[in-house]
C-alpha positions as a Markdown table, in Angstrom:
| # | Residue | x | y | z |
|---|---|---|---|---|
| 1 | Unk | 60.3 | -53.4 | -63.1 |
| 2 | Unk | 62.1 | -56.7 | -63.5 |
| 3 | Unk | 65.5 | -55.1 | -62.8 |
| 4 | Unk | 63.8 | -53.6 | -59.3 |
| 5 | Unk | 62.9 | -57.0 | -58.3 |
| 6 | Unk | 65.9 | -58.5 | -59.4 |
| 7 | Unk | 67.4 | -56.3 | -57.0 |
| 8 | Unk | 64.9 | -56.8 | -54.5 |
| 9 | Unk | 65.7 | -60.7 | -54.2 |
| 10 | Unk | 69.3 | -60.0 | -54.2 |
| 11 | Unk | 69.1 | -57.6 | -51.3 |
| 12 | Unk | 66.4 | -60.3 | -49.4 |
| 13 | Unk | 69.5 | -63.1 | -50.0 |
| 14 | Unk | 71.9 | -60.9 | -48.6 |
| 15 | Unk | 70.1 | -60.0 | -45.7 |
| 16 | Unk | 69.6 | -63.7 | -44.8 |
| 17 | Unk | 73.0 | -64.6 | -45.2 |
| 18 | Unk | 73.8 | -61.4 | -42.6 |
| 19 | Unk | 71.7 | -62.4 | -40.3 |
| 20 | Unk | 72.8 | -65.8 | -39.6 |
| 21 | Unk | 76.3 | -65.3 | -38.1 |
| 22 | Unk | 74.3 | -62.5 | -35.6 |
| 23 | Unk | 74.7 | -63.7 | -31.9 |
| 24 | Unk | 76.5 | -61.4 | -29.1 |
| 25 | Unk | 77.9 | -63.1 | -26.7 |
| 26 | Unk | 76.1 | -61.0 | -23.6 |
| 27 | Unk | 72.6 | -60.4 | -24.7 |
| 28 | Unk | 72.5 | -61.7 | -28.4 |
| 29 | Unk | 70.8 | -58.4 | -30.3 |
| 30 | Unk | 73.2 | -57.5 | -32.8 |
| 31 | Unk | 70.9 | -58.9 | -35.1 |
| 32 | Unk | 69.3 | -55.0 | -35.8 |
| 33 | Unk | 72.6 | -53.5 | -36.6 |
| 34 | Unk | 73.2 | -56.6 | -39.0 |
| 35 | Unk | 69.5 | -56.3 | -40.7 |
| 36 | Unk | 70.4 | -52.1 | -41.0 |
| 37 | Unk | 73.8 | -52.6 | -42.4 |
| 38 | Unk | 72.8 | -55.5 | -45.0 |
| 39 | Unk | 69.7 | -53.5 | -45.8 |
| 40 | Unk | 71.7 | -50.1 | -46.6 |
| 41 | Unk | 74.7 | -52.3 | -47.7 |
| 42 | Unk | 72.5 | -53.5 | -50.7 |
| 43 | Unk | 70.6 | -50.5 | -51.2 |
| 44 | Unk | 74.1 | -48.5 | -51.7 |
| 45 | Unk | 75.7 | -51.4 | -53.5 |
| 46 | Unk | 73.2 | -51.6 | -55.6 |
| 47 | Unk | 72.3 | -47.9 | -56.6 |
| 48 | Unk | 76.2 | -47.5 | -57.4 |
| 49 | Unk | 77.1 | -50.0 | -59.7 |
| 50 | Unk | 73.2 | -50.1 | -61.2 |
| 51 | Unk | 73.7 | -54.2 | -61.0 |
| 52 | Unk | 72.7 | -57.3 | -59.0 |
| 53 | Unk | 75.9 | -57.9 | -58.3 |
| 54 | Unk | 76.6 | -54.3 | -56.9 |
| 55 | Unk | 73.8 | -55.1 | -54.6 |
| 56 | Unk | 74.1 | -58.8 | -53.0 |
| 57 | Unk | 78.2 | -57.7 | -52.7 |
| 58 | Unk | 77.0 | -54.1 | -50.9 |
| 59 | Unk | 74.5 | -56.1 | -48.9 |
| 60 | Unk | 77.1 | -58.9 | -47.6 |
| 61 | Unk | 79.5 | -56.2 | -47.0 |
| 62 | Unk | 77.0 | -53.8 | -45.2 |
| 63 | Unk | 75.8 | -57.0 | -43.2 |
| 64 | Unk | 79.4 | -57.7 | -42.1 |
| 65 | Unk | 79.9 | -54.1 | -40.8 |
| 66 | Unk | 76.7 | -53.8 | -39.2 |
| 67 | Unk | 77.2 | -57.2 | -37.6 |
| 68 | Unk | 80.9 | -56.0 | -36.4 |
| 69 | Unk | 79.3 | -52.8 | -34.9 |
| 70 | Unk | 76.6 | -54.6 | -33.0 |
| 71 | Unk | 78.9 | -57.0 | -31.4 |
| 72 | Unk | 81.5 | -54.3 | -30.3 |
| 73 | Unk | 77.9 | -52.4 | -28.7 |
| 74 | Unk | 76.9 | -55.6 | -27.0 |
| 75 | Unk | 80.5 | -55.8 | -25.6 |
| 76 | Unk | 80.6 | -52.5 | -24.4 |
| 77 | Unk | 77.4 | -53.0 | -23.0 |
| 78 | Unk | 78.0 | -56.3 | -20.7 |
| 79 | Unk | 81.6 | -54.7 | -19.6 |
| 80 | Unk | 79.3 | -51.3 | -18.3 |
| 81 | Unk | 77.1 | -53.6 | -16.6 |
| 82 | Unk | 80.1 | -55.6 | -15.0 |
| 83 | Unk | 81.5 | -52.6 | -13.9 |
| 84 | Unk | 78.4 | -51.5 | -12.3 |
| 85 | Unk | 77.7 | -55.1 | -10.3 |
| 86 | Unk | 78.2 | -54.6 | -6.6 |
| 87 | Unk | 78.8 | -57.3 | -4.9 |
| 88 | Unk | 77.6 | -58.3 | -1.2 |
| 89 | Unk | 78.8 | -61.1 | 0.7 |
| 90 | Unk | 78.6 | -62.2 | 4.2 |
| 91 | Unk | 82.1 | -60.7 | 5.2 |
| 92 | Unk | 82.7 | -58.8 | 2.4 |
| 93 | Unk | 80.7 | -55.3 | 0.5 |
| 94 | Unk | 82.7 | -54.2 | -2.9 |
| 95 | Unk | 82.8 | -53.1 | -5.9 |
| 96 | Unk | 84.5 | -53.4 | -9.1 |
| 97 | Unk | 85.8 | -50.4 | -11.0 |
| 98 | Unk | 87.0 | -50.3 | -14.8 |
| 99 | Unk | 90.1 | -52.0 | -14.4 |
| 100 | Unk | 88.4 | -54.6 | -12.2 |
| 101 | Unk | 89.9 | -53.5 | -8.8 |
| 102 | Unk | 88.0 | -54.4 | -5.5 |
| 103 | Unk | 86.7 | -51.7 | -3.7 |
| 104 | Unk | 85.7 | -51.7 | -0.1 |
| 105 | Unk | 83.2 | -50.4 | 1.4 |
């Protein structure tokens, strides 16, 4: 039971230290994908090499990789809602398509 909490802290560690680098730049929630990728990071890491070590370098990694994926959603995310802004002015009606073209109405 000592070795399970052992591993335990190491994977709590490692999901702090993932989680503190987790801001997006359009709507700051790639903090989820961060927690699931340190989390199974550390749960893998640590299952495979049957150390603490395993685990905290699994849980870093995992954390890394799961931040990396929630930023690229977040960026997808804000350029799908760019492209769907329509824009009114007083002269002007447009929109923008995906290569950021003006379209007149």
């Amino acid at each position: 039971m000592n070795r399970l909490a052992k591993i335990a802290a190491a994977a709590a560690m490692a999901l702090g230290a993932g989680t503190v680098s987790a801001s997006a730049a359009c709507n700051n929630d790639a903090s989820t994908e961060t927690v699931l990728g340190a989390g199974s990071g550390a749960l893998v890491g640590g299952l495979a090499s049957h150390s603490i070590v395993g685990a905290a370098v699994g849980g870093v990694a995992g954390g890394l990789i799961g931040n990396t994926i929630g930023h690229s959603n977040n960026r997808e995310d804000c350029r799908r809602a760019a492209r769907a802004r329509t824009y009114h002015h007083e002269r002007d009606t447009y929109y923008l398509d995906r290569e950021g073209r003006r379209h007149y109405y």
